[in-house]
C-alpha distance (Angstrom), angle and dihedral (degrees) to the residues before:
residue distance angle dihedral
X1 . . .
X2 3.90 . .
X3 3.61 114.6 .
X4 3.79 97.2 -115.4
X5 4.06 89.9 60.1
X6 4.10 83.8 46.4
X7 3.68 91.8 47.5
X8 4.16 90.4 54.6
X9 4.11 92.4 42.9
X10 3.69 82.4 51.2
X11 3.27 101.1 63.8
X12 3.72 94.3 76.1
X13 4.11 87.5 43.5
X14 3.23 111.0 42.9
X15 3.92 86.5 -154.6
X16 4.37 93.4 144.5
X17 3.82 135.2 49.0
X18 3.12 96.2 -167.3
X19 3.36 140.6 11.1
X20 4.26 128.0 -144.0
X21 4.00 86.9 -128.8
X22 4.14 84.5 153.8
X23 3.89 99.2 44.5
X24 3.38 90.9 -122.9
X25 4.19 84.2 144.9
X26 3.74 94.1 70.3
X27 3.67 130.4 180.0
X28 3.64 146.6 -177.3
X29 3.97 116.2 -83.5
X30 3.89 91.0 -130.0
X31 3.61 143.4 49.7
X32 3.73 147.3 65.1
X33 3.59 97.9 -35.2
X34 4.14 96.3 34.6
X35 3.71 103.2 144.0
X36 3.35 105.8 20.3
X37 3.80 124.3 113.1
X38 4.23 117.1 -134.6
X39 3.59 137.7 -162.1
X40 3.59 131.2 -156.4
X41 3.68 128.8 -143.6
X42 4.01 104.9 -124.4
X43 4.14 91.6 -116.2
X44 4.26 91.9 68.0
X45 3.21 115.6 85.2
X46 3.99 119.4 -114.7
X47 3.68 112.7 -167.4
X48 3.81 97.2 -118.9
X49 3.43 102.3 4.8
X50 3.91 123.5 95.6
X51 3.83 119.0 -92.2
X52 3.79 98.6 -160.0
X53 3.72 98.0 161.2
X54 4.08 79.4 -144.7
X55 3.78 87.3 -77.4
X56 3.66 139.1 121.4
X57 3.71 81.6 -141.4
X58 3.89 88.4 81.0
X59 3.52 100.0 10.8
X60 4.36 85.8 138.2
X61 3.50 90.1 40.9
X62 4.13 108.4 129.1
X63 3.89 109.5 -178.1
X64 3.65 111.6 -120.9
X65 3.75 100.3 -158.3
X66 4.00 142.9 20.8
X67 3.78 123.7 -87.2
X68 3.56 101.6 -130.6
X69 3.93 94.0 -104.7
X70 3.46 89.4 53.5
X71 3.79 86.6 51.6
X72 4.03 97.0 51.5
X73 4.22 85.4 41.6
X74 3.45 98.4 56.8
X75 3.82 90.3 48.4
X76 3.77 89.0 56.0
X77 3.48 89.7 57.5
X78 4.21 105.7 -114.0
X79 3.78 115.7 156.2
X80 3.82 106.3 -120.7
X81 3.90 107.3 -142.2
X82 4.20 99.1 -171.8
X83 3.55 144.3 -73.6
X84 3.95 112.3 -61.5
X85 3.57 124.0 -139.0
X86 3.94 121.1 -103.8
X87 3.83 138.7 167.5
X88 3.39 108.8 -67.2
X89 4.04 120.9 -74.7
X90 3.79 79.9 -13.7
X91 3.94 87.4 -68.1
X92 4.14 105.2 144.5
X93 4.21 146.0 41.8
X94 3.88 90.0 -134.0
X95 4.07 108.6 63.4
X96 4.47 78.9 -143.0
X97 4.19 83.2 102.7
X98 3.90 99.4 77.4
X99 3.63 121.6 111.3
X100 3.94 87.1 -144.2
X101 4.49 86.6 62.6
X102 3.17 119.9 -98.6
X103 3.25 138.4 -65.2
X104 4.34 118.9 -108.9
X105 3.89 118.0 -147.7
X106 3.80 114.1 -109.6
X107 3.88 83.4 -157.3
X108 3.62 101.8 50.3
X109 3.82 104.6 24.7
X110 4.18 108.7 -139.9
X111 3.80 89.4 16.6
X112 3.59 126.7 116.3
X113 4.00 111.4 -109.5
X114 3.65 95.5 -151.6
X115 3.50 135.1 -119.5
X116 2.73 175.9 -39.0
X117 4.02 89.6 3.5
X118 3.86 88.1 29.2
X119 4.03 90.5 146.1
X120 3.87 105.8 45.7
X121 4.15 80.4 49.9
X122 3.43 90.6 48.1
X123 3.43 104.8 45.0
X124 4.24 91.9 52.9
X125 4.08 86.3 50.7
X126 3.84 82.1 50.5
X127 3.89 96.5 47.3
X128 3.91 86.0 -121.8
X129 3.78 88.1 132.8
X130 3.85 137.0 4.2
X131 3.67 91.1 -126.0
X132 3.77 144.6 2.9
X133 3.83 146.6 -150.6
X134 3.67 117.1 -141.9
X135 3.90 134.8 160.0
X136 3.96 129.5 -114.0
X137 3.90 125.9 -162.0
X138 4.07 94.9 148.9
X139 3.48 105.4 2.2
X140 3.77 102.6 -52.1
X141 3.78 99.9 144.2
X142 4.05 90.5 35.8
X143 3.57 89.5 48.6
X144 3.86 104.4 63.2
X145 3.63 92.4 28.6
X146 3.91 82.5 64.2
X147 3.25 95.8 49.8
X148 3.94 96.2 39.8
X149 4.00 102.0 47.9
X150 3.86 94.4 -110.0
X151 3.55 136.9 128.5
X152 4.32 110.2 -115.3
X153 3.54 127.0 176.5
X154 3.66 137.8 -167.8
X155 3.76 125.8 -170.9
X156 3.94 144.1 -146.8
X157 3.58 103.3 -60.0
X158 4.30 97.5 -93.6
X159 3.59 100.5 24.4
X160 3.69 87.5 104.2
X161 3.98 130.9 34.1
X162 3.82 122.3 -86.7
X163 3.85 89.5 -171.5
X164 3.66 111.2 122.5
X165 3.48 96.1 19.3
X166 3.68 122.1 129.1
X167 3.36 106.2 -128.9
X168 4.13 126.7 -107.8
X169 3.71 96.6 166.5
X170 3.96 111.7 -26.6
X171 3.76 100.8 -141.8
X172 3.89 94.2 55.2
X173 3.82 106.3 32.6
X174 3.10 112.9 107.3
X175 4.25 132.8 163.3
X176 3.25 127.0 -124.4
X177 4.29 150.2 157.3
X178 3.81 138.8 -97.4
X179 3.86 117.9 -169.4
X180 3.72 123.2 153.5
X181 3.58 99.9 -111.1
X182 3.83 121.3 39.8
X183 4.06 87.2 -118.9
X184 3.43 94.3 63.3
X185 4.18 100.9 42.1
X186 3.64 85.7 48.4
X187 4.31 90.2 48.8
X188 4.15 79.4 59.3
X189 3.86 92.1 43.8
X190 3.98 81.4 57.6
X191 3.72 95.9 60.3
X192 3.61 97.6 33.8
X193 3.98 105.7 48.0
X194 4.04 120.1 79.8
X195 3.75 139.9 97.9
X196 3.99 110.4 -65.2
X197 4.04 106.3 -164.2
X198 3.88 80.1 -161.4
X199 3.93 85.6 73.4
X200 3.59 125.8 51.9
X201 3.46 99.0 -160.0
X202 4.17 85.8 59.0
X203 3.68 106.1 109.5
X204 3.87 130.7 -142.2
X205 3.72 119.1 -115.7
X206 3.80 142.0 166.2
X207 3.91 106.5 -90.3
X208 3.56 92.6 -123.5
X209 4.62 84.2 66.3
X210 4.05 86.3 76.0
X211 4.16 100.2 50.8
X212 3.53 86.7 97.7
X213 4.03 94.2 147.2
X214 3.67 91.8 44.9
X215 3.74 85.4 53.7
X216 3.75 110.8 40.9
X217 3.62 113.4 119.2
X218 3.65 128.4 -174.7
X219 3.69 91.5 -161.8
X220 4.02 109.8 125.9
X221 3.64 102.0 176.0
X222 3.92 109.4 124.3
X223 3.54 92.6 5.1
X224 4.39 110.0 150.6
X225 3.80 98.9 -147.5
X226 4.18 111.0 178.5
X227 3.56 122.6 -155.2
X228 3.72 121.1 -169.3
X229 3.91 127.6 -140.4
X230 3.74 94.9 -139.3
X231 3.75 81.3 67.3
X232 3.97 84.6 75.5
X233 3.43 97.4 39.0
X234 3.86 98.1 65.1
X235 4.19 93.6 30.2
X236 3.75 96.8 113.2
X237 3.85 101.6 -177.2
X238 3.97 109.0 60.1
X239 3.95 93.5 -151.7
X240 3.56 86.4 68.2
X241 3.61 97.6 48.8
X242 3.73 89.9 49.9
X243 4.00 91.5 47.7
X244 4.17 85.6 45.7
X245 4.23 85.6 52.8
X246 3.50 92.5 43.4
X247 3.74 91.0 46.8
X248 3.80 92.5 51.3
X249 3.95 90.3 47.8
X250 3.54 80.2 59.8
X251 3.50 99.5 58.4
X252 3.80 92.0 46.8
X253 3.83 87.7 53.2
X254 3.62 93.8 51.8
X255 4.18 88.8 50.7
X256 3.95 104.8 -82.4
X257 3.77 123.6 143.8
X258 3.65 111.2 -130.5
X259 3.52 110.9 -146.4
X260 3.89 129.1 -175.3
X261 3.81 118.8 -121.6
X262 3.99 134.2 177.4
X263 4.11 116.5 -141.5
X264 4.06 89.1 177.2
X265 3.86 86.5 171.2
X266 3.17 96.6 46.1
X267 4.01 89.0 111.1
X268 3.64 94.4 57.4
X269 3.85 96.9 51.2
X270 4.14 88.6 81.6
X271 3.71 96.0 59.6
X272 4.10 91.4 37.7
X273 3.83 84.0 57.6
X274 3.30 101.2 48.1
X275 3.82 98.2 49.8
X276 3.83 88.0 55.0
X277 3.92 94.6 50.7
X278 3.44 85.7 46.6
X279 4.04 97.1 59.8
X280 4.14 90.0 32.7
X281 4.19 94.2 49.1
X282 3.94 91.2 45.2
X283 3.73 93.9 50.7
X284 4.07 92.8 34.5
X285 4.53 84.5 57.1
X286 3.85 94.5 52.0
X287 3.72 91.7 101.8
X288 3.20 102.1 61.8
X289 3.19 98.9 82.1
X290 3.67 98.5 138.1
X291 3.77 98.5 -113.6
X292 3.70 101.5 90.1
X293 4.23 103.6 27.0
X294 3.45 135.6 -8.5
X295 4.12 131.1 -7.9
X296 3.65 114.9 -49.9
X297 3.54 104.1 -98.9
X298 3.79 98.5 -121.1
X299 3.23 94.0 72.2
X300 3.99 101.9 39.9
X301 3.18 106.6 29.6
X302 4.33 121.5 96.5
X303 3.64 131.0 -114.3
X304 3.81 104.7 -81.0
X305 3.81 92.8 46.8
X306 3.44 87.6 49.8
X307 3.58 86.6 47.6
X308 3.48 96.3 61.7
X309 3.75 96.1 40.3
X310 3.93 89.9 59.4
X311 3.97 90.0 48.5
X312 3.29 96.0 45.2
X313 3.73 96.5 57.5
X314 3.52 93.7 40.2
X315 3.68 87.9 57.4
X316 4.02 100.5 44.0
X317 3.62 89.4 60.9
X318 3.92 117.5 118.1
X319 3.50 89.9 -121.8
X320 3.81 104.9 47.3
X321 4.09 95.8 27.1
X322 3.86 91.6 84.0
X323 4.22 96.0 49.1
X324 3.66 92.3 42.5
X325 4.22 119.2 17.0
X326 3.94 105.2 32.5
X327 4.04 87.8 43.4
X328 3.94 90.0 53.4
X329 4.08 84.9 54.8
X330 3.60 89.4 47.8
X331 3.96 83.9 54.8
X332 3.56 96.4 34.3
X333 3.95 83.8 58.6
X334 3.95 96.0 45.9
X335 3.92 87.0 43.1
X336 4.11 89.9 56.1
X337 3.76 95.1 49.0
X338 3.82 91.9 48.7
X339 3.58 88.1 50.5
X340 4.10 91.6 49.2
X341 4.39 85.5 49.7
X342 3.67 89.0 49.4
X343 3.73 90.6 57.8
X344 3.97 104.8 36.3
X345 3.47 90.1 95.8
X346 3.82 108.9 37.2
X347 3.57 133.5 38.3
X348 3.81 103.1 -120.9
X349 3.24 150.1 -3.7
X350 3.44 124.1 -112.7
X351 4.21 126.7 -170.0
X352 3.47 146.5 122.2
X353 4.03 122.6 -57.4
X354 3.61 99.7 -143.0
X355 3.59 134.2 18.9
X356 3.79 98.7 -142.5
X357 4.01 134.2 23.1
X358 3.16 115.3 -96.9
X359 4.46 125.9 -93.1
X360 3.36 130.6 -103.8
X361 3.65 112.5 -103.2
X362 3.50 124.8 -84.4
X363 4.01 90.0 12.5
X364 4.15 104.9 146.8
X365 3.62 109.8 -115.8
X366 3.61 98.6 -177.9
X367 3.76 97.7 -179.2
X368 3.94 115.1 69.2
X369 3.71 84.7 -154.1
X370 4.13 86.0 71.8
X371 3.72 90.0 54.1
X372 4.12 96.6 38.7
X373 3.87 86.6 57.1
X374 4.29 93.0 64.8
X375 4.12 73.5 72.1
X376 4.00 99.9 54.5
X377 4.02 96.2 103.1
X378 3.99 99.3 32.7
X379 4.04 101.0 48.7
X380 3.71 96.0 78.6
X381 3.50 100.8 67.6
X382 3.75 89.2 49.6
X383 3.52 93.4 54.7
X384 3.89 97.6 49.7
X385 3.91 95.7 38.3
X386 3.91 93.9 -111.5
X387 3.76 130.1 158.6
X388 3.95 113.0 -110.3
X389 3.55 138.7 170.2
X390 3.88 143.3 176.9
X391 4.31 123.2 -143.4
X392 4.10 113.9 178.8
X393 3.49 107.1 -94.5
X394 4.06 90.4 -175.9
X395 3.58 148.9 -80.9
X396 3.80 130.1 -46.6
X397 4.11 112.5 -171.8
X398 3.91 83.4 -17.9
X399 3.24 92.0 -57.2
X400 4.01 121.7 117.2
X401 3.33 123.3 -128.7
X402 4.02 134.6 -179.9
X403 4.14 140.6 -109.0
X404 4.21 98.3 -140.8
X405 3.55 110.0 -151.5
X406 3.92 113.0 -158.2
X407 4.62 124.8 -174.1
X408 3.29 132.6 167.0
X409 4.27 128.5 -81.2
X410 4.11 107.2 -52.1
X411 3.96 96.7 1.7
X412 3.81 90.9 114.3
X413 3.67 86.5 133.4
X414 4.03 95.3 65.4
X415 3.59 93.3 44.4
X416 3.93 96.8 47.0
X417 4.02 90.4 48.2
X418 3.64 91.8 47.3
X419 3.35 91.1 53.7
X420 3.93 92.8 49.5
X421 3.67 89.1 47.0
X422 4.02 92.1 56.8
X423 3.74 90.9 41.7
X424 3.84 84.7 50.3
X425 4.03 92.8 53.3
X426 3.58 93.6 43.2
């Protein structure tokens, strides 16, 4: 789709920030990715292109180099369309927080698309681009792709590049793909996973780790998938749990082992995550201070950013760090383990995404507790460094809504062929 046709469609959307209209984003005319359109969540850096992080903070801001994704995709030839809009500095479930508007869902008309990578999910529901990079620190690319009807993925923590990402909270950002099947997300994954020396939280495997296309199987047969029943206990909307039982009979029809497994702290994971993006996002903002780029974000940024900022201070003191911070490690640690005993015995996880559909836009939530709860079931795999993904599993009121598939540290090959083998039985 030429850009000009994408620009008009968009108008509705509100998928892109801005668009490469000068092809100033240029790649190579051959490769892995060669004919396939891209678009980049607005917190990567484009050489270029403006990084605005959806903020007025860096509204001016033009990258001037390449993350190292951006690097390896233009050398495999994808067309990069723009930057797509997002909640600002990655701070929201909704994609309503942007200072560019928010972004509509081409799936669910009026609805929220969530967030944080609510554009790049967007614009592949849309058909705006074949393919998209977006960022996940608590489910933000499983999130929207839930709530959009597209396939996201996040990886082990270090499988792909951090560098040239502007930071949300550095130990749980990580980058990842949305395509509309699992085939093509995963042909991304290809081009975008491998040790960056640029990074040094990049990690070191055997080539053969990052052949994820060559390896995807859709074979089910013998396959231990667990399912936990605190899942249930926090679903809120019961068409989703019905869609997530259906989905699992599924997966036993198709030759999957269900397996029963206990997450008992499951409901302390949201609050453990939030205290450590709280500490990790205030230190990440202190340079923008307005003296060397941008505004200083104090006095640009919106109300959850703000938020955040104010926690996170209040938290890093001496004399609060030790009641609030170091005890959300202790739990972060405990929450990690439980998630490495729930998965000894099976090969994945498999549960809902959300635990509610998602709002109509511009419906007041005024407790950020509402919002923080879209993140109940996806959290967890942030906070231990686990590979997790989300394939449609259907349609609840109209509405789509995702199967999340969680493993254990470096089995992104399990969970990306057991979520080809649902979308395959579907």
């Amino acid at each position: 789709m030429e850009i000009s046709k994408i620009k008009e469609l968009d108008e509705k959307i509100n998928s892109f920030i801005v668009f490469d209209d000068d092809g100033v984003a240029k790649s190579a005319k051959t490769g892995k990715l060669a004919g396939l359109t891209i678009a980049i969540k607005s917190n990567i850096c484009v050489n270029g292109l403006k990084a605005t992080c959806a903020s007025k903070t860096l509204e001016n801001y033009v990258a001037p180099y390449d993350a190292s994704v951006v690097e390896k995709i233009k050398r495999e030839g994808a067309h990069i369309v723009g930057m797509t809009n997002m909640d600002e500095f990655a701070c929201g479930s909704s994609g309503e927080s942007s200072y560019f508007g928010a972004t509509d869902n081409p799936s669910a008309p009026g609805h929220i698309p969530g967030g944080s990578s609510s554009g790049s999910a967007a614009a592949v529901a849309a058909g705006f681009a074949d393919v998209a990079i977006g960022t996940d620190t608590g489910g933000s690319i499983r999130n929207p792709a839930s709530h959009c009807g597209v396939v996201g993925f996040k990886p082990t923590y270090g499988v792909v590049s951090r560098y040239g990402l502007i930071d949300l909270a550095m130990s749980l950002d990580q980058i990842g793909s949305f395509g509309k099947d699992v085939r093509t997300a995963v042909k991304l994954l290809d081009v975008i996973a491998g040790h960056d020396p640029k990074d040094a939280t990049s990690l070191k495997l055997d080539p053969s780790f990052y052949n994820f296309s060559k390896n995807l199987s859709c074979d089910m047969d013998g396959i231990r998938v667990g399912y936990a029943k605190e899942f249930d206990e926090l679903i809120v909307d019961c068409g989703i749990k019905k869609l997530i039982h259906e989905s699992m009979d599924k997966l036993s029809g198709a030759g999957a082992q269900i397996v029963d497994v206990n997450l008992p702290r499951l409901k302390i994971a949201l609050p453990t995550y939030y205290l450590n993006v709280y500490v990790e996002f205030f230190s990440a903002t202190r340079k923008y201070d307005g003296l060397r780029f941008g505004h200083k974000i104090e006095d640009a940024c919106g109300e959850e950013v703000l938020r955040r900022i104010m926690l996170g201070s209040y938290i890093s003191e001496k004399e609060h760090s030790g009641k609030y911070y170091k005890k959300a490690l202790m739990a972060r640690s405990v929450i990690r383990r439980e998630l490495e005993g729930a998965l000894k015995n099976v090969d994945v996880l498999v549960g809902p995404t959300v635990p509610k559909l998602p709002h109509k836009l511009g419906q007041r939530i005024t407790d950020p507790r509402v919002m923080y709860a879209y993140d109940v079931f996806t959290v967890t795999a942030n906070l231990a460094g686990t590979p997790a993904g989300v394939v449609p599993a259907g349609k609840v009121d109209g509405i789509p809504t995702g199967l999340q598939v969680m493993g254990n540290v470096l089995d992104d090959q399990k969970v990306l062929n057991v979520m080809a083998g649902f979308e395959g039985c579907r």
